[in-house]
C-alpha positions in Angstrom: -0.8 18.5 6.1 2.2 19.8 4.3 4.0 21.1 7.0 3.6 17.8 9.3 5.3 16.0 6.2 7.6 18.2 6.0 7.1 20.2 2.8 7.2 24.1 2.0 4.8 25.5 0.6 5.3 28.8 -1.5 1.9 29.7 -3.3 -1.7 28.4 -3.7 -4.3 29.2 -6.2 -7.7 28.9 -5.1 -10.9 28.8 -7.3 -14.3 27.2 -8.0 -15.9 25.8 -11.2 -19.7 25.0 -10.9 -20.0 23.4 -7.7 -16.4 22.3 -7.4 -14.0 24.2 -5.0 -10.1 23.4 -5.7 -7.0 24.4 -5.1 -3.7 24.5 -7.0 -0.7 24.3 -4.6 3.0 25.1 -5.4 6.0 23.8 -3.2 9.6 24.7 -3.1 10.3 20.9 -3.7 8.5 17.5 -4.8 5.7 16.6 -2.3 6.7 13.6 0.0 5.2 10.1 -1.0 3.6 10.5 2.7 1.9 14.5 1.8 0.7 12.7 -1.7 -1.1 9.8 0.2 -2.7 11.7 2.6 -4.0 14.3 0.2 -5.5 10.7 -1.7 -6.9 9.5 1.5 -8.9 12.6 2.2 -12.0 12.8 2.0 -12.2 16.1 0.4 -9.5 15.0 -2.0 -11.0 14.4 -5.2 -7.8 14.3 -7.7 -4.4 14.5 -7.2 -1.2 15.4 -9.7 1.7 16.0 -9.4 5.4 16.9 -11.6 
C-alpha cells in the first residue's frame, strides 16, 4: 500500500494487546493524503495517526 503511493518505508513495529494486533509504521517522509485514505478505508484499519 505504501509503495503503490509512493512512500518509503524505513521501520515497523509490530505487537499485540489482548486480542488486538497493530502495527506502528515509520516513513522517511509524511504519508501521502492517498496512503492515509486507504489505510482509513481498510477494513482491517481500525485507527489511524499521523505527525
Amino acid at each position: 500500500m505504501f509503495a503503490d503511493a509512493g512512500d518509503n518505508v524505513i521501520g515497523q513495529h509490530l505487537s499485540t494487546r489482548d486480542h488486538l494486533g497493530y502495527a506502528i509504521t515509520d516513513a522517511s517522509d509524511p504519508l501521502s493524503a492517498e496512503a492515509i485514505a486507504d489505510l482509513q478505508a481498510s477494513e482491517q484499519c481500525v485507527w489511524v495517526r499521523t505527525w
